[in-house]
N, C-alpha and C positions, 0 to 999 in steps of 0.2 A: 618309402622314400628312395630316388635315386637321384644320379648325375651329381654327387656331390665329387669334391675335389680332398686328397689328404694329402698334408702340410706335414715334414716333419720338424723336430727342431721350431716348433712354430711360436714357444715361447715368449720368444724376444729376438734381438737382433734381424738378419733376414729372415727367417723363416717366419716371424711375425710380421716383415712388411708385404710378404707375398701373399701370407694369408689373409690378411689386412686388403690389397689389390683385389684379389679373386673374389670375396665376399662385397666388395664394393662395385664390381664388374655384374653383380647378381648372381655370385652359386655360391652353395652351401661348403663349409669347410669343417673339414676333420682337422682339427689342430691336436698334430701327436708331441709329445714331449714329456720329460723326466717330471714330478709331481712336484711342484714350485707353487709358491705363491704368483710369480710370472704367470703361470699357467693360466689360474684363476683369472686373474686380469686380463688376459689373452682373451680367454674364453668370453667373459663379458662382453668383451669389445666386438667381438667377431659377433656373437649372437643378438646385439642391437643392428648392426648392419645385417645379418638374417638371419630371421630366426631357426633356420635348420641346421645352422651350426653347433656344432658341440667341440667338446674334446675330451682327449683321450689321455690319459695316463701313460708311458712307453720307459722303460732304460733300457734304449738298445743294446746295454751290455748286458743284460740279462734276458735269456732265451724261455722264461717261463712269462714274463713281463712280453714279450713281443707275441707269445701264445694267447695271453690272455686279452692282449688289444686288439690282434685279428680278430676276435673270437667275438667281443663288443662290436665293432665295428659291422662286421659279418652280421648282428641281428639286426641291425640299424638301419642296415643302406641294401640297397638292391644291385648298384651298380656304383663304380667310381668310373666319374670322366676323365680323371686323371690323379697322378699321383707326381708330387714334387718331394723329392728324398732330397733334403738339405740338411738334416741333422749329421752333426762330424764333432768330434773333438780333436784338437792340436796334440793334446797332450802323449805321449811323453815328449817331449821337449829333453833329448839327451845324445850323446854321441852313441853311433850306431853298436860300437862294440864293450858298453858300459850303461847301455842301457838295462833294464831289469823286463827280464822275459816276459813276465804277465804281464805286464803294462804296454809291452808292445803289442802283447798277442788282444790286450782289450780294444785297444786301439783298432787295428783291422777289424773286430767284433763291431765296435759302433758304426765303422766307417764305412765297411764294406760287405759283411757277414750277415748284422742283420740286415742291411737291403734287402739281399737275397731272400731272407728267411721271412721278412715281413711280408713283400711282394710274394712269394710262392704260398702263404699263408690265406692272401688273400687271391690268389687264382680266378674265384669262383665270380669275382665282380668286376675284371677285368674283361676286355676285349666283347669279342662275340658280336650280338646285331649292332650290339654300341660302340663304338671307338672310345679307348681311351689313350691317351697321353703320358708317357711317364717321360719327366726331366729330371735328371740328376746333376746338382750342382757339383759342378767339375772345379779343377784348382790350377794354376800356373807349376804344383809342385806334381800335379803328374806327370810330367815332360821334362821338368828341370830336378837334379839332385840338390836339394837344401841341404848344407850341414846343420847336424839335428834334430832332423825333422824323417829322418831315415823312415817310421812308421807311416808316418802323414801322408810321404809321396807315396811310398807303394801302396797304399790305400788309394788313394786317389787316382795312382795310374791303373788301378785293379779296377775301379768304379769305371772308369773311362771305357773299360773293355767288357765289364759288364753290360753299359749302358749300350757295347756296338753288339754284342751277344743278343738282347735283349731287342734289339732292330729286327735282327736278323730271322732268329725265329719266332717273334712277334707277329711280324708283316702279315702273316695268313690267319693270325688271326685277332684282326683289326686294331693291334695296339703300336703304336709307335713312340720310338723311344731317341732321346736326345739329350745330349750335354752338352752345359753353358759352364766357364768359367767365369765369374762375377767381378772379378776383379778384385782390389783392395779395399776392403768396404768397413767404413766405421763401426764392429762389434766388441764383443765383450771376447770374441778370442785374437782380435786383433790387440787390446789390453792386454790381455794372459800371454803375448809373444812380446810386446815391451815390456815385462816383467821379468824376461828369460835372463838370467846369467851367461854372462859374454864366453864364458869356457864351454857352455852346453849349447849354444847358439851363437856364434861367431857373430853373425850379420844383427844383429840386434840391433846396432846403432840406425844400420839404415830405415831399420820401422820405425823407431822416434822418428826419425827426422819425416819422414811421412808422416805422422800427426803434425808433428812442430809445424809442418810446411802448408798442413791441408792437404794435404793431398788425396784423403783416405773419401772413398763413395758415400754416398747417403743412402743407407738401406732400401729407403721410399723411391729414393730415386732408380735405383737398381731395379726394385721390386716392379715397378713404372713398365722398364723395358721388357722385363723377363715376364711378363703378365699374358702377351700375346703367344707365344712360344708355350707358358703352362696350360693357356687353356685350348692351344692346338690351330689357331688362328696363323701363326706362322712357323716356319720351319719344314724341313723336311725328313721322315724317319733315317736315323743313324747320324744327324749331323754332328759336328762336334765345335762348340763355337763359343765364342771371346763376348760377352759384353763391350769390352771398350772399341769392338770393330764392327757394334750393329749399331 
């Protein structure tokens, strides 16, 4: 089996609408994520729209956990045509010098640590006669400082620099690599950030009032635009780019 695509985070929220796109577009999807009942449901759904879908078990905060899903995956598949690294956590959600260490240092682990460690895990099904795609779902907080969110951003600005690293010396050999920031989009950590205590996240009020307002994206509809871009149809390697300005 090859040309399949892996999803991380593919659960639910976006990482389930994108996987949800790609198997609806006709390829096969790896939907990676932490072991939920989500999952299961996830998995269904993907493997009635094709049946070479699976999924995979993953806590990218655990490095024995991301060995062992390269590891499944690797007897599976022959080649991936791409890979979409969307799995993130928000949390900690705290001032930067009252934060609690391992909860920061887990943070950059899901966010940005295992990427690295997944993808170089999986080396052997990347690039070569096949091109593949890798997009990393970028964030407004790599560029801007959040108070709060002190872990988040630098994760994310790290991810950015990964994903230009990963351009770079990809290129030769046949893989390219690209970041979208999605925008504000209706998830379940967009919830876990109106939940935040106004002394641990100041700006808090303004994401209510993004829900209150509507304001927030439709997954599907996100997942819509970003579908061209994961499966390599457009974009160019190293770009770095906004949803709400494609």
């Amino acid at each position: 089996m090859s040309g399949a695509y892996l999803v991380t985070g593919a659960s639910k929220g976006l990482g389930r609408a994108i996987a949800r796109a790609i198997t609806m577009a006709g390829y096969p999807v790896i939907a990676l994520a932490r072991e939920t009942i989500d999952l299961g449901v996830a998995g269904a759904e993907l493997a009635d729209l094709h049946p070479d879908s699976i999924t995979v078990s993953c806590d990218l905060a655990d490095r024995a956990d991301i060995s062992g899903a390269a590891a499944i995956i690797r007897s599976r598949f022959g080649h991936l045509a791409g890979i979409v690294h969307n799995a993130g956590t928000i949390d900690p959600i705290r001032g930067i010098l009252d934060v609690d260490r391992a909860d920061w240092a887990r943070s950059l682990q899901v966010n940005l640590i295992g990427v690295q460690d997944l993808t170089n895990r999986l080396d052997a099904l990347i690039g070569g006669e096949k091109h593949t795609r890798i997009l990393t779902i970028s964030s407004g907080a790599a560029r801007k400082a959040i108070p709060g969110w002190s872990a988040y951003c630098v994760a994310k600005a790290g991810l950015d620099m990964w994903a230009q690293c990963m351009a770079v010396e990809g290129e030769q050999e046949n893989i390219s690599a690209i970041a979208i920031a999605p925008g504000v989009v209706n998830t379940a950590m967009q919830a876990r950030i109106r939940e935040s205590d106004k002394v641990d996240f100041p700006p808090v009020e303004d994401f209510i009032r993004y829900y209150d307002e509507g304001s927030l994206a439709d997954a599907d509809d996100v997942a819509k635009i970003l579908l061209p871009y994961c499966i390599a149809q457009m974009g160019s390697n190293g770009d770095r780019l906004d949803v709400r300005d494609l």
